[in-house]
N, CA, C and O atoms as a printed pandas DataFrame, in Angstrom:
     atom_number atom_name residue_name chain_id  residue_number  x_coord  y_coord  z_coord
0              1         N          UNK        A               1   27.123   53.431   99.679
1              2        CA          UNK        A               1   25.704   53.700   99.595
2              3         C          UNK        A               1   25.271   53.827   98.131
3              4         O          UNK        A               1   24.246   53.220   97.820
4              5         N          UNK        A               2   25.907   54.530   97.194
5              6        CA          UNK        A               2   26.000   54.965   95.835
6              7         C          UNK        A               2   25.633   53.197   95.461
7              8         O          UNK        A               2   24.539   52.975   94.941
8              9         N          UNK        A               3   26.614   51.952   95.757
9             10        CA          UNK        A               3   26.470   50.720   94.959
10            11         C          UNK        A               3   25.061   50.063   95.648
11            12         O          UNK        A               3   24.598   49.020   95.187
12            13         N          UNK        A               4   24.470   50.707   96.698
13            14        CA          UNK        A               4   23.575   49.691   96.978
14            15         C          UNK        A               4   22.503   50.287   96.137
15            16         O          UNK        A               4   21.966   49.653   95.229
16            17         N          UNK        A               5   22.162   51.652   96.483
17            18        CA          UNK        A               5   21.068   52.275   95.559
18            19         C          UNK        A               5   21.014   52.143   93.743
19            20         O          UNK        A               5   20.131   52.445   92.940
20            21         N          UNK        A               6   22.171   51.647   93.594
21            22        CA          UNK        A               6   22.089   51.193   92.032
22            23         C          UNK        A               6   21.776   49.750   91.938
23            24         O          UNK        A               6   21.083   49.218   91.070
24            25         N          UNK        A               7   22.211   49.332   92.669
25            26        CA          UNK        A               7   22.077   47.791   92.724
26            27         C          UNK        A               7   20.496   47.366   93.079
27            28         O          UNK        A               7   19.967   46.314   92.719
28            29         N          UNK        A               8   19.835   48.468   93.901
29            30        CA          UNK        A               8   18.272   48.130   93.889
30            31         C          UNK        A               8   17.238   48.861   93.078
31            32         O          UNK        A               8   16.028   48.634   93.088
32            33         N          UNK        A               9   18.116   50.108   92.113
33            34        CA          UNK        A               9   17.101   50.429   91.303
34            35         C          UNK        A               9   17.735   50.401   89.624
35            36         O          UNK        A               9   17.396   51.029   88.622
36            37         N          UNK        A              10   18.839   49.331   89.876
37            38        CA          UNK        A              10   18.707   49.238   88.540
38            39         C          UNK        A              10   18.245   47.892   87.931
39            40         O          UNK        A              10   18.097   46.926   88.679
40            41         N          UNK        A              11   17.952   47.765   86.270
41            42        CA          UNK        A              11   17.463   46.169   86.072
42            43         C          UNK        A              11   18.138   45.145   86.276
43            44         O          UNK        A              11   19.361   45.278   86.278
44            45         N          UNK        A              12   17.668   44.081   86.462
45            46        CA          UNK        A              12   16.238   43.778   87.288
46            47         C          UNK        A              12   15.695   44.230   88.268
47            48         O          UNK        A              12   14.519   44.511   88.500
48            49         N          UNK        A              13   16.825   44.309   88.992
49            50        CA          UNK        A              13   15.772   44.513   90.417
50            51         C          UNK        A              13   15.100   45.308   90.669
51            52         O          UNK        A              13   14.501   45.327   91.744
52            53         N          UNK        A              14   14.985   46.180   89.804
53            54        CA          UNK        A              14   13.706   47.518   90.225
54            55         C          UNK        A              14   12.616   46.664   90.510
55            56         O          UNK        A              14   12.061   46.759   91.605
56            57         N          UNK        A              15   12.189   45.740   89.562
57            58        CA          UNK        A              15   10.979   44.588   89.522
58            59         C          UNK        A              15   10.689   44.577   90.934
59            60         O          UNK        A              15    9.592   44.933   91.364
60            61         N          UNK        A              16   11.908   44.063   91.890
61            62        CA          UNK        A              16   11.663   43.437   92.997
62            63         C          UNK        A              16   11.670   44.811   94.340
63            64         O          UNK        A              16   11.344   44.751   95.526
64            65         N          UNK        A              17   12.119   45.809   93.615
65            66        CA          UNK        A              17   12.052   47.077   94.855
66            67         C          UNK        A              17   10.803   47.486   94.512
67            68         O          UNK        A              17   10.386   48.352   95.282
68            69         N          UNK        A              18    9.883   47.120   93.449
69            70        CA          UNK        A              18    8.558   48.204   92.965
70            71         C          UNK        A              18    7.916   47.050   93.738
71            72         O          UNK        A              18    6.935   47.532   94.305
72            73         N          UNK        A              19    8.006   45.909   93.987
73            74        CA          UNK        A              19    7.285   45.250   94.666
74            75         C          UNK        A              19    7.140   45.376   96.149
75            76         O          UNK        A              19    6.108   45.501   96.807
76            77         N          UNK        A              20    8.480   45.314   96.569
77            78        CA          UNK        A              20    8.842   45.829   98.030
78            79         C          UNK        A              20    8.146   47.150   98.277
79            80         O          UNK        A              20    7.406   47.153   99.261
80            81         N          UNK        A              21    8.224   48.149   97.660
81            82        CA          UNK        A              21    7.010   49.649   97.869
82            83         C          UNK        A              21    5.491   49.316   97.717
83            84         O          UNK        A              21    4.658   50.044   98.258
84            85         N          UNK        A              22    5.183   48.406   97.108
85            86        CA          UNK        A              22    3.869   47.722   97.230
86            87         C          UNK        A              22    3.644   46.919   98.516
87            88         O          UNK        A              22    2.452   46.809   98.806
88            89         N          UNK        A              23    4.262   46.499   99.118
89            90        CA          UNK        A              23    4.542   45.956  100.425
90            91         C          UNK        A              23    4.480   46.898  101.599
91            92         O          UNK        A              23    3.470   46.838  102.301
92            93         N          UNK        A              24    5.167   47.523  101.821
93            94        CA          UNK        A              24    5.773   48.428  102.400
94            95         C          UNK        A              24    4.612   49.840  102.558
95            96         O          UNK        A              24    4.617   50.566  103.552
96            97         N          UNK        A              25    3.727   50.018  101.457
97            98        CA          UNK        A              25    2.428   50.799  101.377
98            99         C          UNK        A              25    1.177   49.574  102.068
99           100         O          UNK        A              25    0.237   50.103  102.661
100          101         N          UNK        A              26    1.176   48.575  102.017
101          102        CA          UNK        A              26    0.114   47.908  102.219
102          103         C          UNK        A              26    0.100   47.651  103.646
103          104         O          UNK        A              26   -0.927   47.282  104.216
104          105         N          UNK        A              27    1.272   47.844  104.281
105          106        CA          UNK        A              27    2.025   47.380  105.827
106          107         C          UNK        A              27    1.733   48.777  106.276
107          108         O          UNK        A              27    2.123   48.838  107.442
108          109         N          UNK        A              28    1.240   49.913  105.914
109          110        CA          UNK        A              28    1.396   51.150  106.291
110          111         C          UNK        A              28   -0.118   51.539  105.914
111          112         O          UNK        A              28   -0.697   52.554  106.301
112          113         N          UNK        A              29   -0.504   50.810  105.310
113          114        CA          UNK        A              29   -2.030   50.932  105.046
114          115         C          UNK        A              29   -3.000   50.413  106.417
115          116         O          UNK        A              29   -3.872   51.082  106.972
116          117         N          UNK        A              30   -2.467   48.732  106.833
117          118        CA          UNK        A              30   -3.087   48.274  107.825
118          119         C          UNK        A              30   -2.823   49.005  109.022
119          120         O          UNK        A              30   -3.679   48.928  109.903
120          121         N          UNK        A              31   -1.415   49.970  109.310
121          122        CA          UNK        A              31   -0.984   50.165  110.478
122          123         C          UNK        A              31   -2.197   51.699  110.727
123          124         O          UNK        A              31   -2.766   52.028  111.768
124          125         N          UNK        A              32   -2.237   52.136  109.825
125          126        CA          UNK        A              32   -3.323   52.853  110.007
126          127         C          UNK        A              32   -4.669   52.531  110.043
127          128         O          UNK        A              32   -5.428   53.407  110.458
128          129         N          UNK        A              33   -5.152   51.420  109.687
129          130        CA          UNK        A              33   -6.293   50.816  109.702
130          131         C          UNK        A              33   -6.816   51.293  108.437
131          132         O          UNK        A              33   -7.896   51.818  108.707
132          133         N          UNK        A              34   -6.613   51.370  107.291
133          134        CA          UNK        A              34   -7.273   51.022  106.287
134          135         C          UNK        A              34   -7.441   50.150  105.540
135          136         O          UNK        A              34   -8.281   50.146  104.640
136          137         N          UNK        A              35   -6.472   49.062  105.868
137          138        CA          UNK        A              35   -6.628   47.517  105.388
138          139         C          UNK        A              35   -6.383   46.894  106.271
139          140         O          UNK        A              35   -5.710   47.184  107.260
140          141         N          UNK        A              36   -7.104   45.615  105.906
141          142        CA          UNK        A              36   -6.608   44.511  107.310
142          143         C          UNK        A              36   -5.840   43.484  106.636
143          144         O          UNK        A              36   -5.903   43.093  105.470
144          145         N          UNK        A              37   -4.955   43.054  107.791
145          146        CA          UNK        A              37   -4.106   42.178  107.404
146          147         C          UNK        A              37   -4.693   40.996  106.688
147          148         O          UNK        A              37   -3.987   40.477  105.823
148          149         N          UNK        A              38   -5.911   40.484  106.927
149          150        CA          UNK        A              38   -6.029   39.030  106.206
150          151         C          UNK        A              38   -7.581   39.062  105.145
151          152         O          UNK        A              38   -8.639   38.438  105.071
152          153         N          UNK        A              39   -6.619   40.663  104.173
153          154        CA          UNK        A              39   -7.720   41.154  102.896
154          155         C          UNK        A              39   -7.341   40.530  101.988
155          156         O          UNK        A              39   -7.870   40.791  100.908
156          157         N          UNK        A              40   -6.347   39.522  102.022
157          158        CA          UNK        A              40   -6.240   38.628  100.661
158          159         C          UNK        A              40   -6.474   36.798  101.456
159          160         O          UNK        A              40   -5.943   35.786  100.998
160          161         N          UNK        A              41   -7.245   36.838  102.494
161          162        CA          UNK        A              41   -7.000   35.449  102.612
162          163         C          UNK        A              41   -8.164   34.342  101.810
163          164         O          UNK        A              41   -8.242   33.114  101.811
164          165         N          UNK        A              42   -9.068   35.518  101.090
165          166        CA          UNK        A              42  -10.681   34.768  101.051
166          167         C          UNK        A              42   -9.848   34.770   99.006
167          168         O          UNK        A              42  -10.469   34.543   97.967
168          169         N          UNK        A              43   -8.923   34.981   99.105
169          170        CA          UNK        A              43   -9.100   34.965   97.542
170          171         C          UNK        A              43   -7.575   33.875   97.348
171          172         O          UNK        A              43   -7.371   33.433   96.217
172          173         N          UNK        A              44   -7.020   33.667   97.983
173          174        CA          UNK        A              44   -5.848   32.696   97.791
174          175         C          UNK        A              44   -5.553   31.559   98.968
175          176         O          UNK        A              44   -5.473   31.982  100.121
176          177         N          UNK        A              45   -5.385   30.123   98.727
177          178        CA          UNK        A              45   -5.140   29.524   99.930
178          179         C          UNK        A              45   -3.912   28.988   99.589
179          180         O          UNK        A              45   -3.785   28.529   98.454
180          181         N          UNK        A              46   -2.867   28.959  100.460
181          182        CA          UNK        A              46   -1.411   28.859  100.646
182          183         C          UNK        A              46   -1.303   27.180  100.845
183          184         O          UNK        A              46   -0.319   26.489  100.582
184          185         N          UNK        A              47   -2.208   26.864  101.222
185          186        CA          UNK        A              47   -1.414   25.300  102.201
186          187         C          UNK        A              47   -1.196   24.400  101.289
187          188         O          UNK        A              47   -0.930   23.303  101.781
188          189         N          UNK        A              48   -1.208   24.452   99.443
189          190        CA          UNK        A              48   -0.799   23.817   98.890
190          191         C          UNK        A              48    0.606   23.984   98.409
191          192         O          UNK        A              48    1.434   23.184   97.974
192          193         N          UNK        A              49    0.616   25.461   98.653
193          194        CA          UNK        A              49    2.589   25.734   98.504
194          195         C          UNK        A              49    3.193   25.534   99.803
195          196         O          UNK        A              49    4.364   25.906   99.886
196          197         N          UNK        A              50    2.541   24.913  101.081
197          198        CA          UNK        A              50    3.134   24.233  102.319
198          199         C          UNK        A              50    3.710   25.682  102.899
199          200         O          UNK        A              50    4.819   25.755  103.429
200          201         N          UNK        A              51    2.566   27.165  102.690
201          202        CA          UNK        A              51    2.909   27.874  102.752
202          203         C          UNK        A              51    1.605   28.467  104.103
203          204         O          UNK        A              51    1.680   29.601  104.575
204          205         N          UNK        A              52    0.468   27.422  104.548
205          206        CA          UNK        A              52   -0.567   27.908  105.350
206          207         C          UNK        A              52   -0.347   28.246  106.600
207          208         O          UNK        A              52    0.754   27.858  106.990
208          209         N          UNK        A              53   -0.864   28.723  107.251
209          210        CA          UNK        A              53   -1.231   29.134  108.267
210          211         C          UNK        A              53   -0.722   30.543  109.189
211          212         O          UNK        A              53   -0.695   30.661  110.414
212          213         N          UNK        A              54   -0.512   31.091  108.609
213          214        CA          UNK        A              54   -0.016   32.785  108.339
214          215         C          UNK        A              54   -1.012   33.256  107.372
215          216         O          UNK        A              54   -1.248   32.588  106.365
216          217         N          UNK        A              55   -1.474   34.107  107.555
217          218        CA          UNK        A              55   -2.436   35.000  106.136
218          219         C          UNK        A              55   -1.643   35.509  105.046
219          220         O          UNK        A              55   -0.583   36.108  105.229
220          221         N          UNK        A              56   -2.127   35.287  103.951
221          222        CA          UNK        A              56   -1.430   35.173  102.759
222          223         C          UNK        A              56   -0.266   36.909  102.897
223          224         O          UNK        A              56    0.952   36.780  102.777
224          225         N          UNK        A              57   -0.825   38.201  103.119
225          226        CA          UNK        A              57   -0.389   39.311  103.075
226          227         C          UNK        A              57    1.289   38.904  103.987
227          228         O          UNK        A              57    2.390   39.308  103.613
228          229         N          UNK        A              58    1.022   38.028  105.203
229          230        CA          UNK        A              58    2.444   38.148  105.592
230          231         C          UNK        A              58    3.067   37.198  104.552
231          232         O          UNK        A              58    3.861   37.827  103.853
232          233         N          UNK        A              59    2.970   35.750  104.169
233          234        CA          UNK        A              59    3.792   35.031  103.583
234          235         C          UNK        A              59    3.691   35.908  102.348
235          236         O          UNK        A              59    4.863   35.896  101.969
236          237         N          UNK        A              60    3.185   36.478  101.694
237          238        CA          UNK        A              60    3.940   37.231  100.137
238          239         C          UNK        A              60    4.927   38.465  100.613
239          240         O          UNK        A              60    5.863   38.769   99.874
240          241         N          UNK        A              61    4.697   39.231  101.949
241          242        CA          UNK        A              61    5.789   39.942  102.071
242          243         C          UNK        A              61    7.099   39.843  102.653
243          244         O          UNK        A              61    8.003   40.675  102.736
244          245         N          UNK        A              62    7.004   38.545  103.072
245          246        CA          UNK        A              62    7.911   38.054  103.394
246          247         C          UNK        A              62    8.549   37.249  102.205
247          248         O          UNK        A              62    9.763   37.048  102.164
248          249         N          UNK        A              63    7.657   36.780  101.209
249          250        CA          UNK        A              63    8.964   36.195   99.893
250          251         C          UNK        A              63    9.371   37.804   99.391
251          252         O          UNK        A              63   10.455   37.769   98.808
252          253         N          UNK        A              64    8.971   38.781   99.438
253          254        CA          UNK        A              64    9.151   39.563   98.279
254          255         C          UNK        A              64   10.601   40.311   98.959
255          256         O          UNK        A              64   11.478   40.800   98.247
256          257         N          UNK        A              65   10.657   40.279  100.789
257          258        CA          UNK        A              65   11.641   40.955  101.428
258          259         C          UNK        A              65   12.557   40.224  101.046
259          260         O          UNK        A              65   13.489   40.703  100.400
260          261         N          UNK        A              66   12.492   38.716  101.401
261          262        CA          UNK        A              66   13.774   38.137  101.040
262          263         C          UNK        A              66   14.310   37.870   99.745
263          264         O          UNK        A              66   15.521   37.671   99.651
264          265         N          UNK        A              67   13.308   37.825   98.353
265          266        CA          UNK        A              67   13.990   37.888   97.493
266          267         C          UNK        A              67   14.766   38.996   96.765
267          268         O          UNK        A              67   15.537   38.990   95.805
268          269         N          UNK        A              68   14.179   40.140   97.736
269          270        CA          UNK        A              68   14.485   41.617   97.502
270          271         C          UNK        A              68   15.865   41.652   97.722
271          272         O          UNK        A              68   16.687   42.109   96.927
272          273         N          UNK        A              69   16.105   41.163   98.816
273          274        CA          UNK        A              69   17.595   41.428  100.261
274          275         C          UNK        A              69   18.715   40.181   99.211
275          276         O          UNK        A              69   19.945   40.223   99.223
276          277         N          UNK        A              70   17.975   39.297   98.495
277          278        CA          UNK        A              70   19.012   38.293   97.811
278          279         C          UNK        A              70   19.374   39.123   96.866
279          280         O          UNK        A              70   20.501   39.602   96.734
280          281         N          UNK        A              71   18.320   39.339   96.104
281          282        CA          UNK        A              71   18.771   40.039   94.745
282          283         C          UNK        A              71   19.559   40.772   94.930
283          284         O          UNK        A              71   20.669   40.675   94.405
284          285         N          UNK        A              72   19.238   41.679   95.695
285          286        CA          UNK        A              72   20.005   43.243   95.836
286          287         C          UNK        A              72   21.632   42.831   96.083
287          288         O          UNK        A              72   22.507   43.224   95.311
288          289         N          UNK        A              73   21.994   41.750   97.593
289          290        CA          UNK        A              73   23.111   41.493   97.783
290          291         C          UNK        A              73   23.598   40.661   96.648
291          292         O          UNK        A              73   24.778   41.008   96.588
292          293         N          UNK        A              74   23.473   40.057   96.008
293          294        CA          UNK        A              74   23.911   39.400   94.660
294          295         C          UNK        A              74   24.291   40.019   93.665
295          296         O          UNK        A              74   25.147   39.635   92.868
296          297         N          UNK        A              75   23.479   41.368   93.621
297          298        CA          UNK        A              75   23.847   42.622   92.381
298          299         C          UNK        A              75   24.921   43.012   92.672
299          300         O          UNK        A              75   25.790   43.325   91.858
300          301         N          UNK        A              76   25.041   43.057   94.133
301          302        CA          UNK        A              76   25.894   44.301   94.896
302          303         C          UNK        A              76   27.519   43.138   94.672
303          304         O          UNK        A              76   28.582   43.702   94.413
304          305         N          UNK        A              77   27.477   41.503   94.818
305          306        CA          UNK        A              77   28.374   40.641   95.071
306          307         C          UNK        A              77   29.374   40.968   93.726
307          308         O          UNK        A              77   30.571   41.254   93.684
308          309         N          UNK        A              78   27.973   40.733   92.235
309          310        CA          UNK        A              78   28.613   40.762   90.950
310          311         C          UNK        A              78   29.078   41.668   90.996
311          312         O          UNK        A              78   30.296   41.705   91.170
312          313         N          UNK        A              79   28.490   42.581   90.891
313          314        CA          UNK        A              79   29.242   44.053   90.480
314          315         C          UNK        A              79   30.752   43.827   91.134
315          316         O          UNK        A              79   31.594   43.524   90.289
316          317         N          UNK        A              80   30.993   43.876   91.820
317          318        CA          UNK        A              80   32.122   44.245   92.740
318          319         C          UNK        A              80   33.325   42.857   92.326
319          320         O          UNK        A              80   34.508   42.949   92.654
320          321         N          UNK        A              81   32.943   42.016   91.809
321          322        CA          UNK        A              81   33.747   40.721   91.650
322          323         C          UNK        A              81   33.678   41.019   90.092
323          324         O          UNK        A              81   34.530   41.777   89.629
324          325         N          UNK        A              82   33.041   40.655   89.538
325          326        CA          UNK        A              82   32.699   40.004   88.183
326          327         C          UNK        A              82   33.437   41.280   87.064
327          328         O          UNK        A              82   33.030   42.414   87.317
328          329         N          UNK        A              83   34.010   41.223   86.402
329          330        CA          UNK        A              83   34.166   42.377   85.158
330          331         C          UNK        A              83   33.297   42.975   84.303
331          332         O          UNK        A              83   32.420   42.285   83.783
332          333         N          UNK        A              84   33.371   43.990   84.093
333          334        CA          UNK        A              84   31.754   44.360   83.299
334          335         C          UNK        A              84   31.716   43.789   81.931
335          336         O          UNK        A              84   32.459   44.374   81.143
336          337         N          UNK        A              85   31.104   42.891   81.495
337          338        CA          UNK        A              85   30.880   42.730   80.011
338          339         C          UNK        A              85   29.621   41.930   79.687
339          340         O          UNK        A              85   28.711   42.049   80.506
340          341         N          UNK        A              86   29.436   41.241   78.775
341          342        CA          UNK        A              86   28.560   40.549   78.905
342          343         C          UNK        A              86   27.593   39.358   79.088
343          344         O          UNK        A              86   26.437   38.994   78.872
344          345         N          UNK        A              87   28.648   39.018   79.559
345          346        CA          UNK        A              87   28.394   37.860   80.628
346          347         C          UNK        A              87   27.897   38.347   81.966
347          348         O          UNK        A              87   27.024   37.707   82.551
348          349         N          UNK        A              88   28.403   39.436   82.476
349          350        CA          UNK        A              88   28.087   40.232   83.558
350          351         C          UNK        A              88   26.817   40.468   83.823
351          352         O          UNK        A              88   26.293   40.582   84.931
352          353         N          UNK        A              89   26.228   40.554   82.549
353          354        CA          UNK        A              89   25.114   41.462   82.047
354          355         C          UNK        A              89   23.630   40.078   82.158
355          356         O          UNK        A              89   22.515   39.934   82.659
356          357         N          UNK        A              90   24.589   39.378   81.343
357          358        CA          UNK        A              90   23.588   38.128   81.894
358          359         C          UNK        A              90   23.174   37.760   82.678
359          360         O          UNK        A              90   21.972   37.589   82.876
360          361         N          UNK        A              91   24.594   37.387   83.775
361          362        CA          UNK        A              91   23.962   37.154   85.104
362          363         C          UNK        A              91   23.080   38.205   85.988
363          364         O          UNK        A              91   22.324   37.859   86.896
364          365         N          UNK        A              92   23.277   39.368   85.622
365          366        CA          UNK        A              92   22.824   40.487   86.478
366          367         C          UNK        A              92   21.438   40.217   86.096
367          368         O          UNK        A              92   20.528   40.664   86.793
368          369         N          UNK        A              93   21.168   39.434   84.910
369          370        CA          UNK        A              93   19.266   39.529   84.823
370          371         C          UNK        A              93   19.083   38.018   85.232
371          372         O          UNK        A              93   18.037   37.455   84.908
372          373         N          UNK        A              94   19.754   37.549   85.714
373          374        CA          UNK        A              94   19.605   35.774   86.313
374          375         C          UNK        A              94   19.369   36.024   87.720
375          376         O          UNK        A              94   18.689   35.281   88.429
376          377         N          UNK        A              95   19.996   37.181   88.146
377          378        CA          UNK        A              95   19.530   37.353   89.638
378          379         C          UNK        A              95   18.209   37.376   90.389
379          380         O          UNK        A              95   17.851   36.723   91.370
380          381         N          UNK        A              96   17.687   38.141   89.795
381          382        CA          UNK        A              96   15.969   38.170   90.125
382          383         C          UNK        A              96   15.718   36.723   90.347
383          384         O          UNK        A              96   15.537   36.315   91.494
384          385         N          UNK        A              97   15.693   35.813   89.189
385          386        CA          UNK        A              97   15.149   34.784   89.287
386          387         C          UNK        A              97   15.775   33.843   90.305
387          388         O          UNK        A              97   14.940   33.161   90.899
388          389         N          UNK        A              98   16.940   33.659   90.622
389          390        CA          UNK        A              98   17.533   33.162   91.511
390          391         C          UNK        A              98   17.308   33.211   92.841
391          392         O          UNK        A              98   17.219   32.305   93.670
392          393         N          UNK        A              99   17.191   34.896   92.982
393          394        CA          UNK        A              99   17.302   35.276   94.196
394          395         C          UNK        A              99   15.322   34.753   94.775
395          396         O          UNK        A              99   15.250   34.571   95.990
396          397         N          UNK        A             100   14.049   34.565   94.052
397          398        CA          UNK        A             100   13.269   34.297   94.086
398          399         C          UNK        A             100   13.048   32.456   94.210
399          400         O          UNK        A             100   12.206   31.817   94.842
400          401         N          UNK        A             101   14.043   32.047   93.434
401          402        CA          UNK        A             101   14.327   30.274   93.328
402          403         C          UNK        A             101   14.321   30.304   95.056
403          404         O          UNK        A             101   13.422   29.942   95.815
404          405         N          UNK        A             102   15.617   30.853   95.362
405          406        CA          UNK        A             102   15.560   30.644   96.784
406          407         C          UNK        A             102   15.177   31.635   97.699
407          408         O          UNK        A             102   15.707   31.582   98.809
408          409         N          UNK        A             103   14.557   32.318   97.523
409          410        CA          UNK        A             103   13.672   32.969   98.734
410          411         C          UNK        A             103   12.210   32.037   98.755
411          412         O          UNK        A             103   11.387   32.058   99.670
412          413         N          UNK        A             104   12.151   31.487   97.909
413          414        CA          UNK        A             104   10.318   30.122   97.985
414          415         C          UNK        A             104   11.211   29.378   99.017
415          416         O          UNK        A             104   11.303   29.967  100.094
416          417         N          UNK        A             105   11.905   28.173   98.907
417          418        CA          UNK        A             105   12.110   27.456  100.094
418          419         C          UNK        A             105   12.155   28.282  101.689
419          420         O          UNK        A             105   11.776   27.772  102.743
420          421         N          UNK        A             106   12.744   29.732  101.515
421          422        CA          UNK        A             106   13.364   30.097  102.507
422          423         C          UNK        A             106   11.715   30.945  102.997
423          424         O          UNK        A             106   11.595   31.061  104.217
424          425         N          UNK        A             107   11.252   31.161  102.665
425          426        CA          UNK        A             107    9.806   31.867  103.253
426          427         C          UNK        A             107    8.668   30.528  103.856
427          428         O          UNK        A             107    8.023   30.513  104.904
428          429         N          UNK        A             108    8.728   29.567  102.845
429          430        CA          UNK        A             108    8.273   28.829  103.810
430          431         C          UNK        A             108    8.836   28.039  105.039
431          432         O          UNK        A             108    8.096   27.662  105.947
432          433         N          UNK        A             109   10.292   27.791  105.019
433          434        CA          UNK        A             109   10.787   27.914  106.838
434          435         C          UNK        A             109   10.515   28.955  106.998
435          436         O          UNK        A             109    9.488   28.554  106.449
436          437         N          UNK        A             110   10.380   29.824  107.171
437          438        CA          UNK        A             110   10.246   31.306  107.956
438          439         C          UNK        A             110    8.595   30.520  108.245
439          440         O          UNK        A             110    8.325   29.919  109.285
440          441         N          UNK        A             111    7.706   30.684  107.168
441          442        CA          UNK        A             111    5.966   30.674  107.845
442          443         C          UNK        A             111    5.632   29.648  108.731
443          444         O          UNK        A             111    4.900   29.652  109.721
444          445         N          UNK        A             112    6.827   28.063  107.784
445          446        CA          UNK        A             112    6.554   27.367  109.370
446          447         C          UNK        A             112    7.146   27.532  110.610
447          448         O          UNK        A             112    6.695   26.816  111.504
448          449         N          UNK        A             113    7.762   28.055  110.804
449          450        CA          UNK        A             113    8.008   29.090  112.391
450          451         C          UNK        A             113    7.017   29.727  113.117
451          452         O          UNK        A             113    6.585   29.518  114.251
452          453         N          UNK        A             114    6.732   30.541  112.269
453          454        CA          UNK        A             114    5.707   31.674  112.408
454          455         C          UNK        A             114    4.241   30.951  112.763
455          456         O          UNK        A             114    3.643   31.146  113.822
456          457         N          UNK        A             115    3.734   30.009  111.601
457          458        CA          UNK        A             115    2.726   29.483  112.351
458          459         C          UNK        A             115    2.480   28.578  113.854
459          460         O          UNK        A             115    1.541   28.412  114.632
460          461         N          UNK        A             116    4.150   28.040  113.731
461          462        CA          UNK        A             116    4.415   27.795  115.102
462          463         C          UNK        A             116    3.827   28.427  116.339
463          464         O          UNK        A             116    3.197   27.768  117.165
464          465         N          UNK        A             117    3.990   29.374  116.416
465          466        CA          UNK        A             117    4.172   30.688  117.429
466          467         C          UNK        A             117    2.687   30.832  117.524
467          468         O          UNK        A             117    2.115   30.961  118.606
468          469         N          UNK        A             118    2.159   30.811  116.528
469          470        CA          UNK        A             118    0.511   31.445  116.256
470          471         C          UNK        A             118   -0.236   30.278  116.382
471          472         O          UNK        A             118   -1.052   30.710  115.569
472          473         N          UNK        A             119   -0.759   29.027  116.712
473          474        CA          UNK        A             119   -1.643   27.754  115.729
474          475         C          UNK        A             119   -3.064   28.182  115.234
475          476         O          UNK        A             119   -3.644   29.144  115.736
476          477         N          UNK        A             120   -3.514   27.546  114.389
477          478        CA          UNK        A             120   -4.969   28.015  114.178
478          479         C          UNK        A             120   -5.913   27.281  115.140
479          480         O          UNK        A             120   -7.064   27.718  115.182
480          481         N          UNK        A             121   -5.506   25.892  116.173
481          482        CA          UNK        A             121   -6.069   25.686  117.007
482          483         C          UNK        A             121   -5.409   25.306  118.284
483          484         O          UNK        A             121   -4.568   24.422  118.450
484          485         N          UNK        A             122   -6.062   26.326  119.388
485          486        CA          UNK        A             122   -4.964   26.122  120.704
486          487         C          UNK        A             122   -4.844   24.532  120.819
487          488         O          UNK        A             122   -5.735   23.759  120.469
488          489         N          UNK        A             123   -3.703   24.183  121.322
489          490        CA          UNK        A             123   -3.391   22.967  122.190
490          491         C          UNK        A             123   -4.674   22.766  123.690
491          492         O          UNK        A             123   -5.492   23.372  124.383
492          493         N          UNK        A             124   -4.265   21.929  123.536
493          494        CA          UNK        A             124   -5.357   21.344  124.948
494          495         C          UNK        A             124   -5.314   21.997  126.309
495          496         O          UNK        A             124   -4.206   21.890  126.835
496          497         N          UNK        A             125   -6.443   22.809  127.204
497          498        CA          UNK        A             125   -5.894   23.242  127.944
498          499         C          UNK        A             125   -5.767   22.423  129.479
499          500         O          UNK        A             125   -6.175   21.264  129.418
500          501         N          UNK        A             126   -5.463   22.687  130.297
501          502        CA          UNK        A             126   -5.366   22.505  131.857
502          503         C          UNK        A             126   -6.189   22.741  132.781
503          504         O          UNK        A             126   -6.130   23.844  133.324
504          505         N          UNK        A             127   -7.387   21.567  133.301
505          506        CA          UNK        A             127   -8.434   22.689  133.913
506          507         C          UNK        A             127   -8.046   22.321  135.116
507          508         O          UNK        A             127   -7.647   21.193  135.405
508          509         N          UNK        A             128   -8.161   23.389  135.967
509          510        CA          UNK        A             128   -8.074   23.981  137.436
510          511         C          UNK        A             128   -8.750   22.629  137.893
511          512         O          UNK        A             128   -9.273   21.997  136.976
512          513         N          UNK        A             129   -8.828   22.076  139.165
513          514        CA          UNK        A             129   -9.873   20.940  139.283
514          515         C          UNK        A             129   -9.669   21.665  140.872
515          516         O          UNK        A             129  -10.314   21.241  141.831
């Protein structure tokens, strides 16, 4: 427990856990009803990062979880493999960015799923005759 809690609040990744608590308050904001889920959709449109049809609040908390969950397990991989010096040190600040390289491909499979499930216009229906 000791290596994970260092591994998510030390640098870099604090970056990506101060983001995750920004998340994590905003998800706890709507559940109470003081924000609504689609309070950032009139100010950003996604479908040019092939990222539409989900409201922007889920696809950013969903890159920020998974680049969170990369980073963190990547800190947690080096540490435990790698020798401390400074090379170590390098990679440990290459992680963030990495772990963000691939959490973009991996959030948008996730949204196109998700919009799956949801469409913005029903399919055709079946009328009773």
């Amino acid at each position: 427990m000791r290596t994970f809690l260092v591994a998510a609040t030390g640098l870099p990744t604090i970056l990506l856990t101060a983001a995750l608590v920004v998340v994590v308050c905003f998800w706890l904001l709507v559940a109470v009803g003081a924000a609504a889920i689609d309070s950032f959709d009139r100010d950003v449109d996604l479908r040019a990062q092939r990222m539409g049809g989900v409201p922007v609040a889920v696809a950013f908390s969903l890159l920020t979880a998974v680049a969170w969950a990369l980073s963190v397990g990547a800190t947690i991989a080096l540490t435990s493999v790698a020798p401390p010096g400074p090379v170590t040190v390098l990679l440990r600040l290459a992680v963030p960015v990495g772990a963000l390289l691939v959490a973009w491909p991996t959030t948008r499979w996730i949204v196109r799923r998700l919009h799956r499930l949801s469409p913005d216009e029903p399919g055709p229906r079946q009328h009773a005759a």
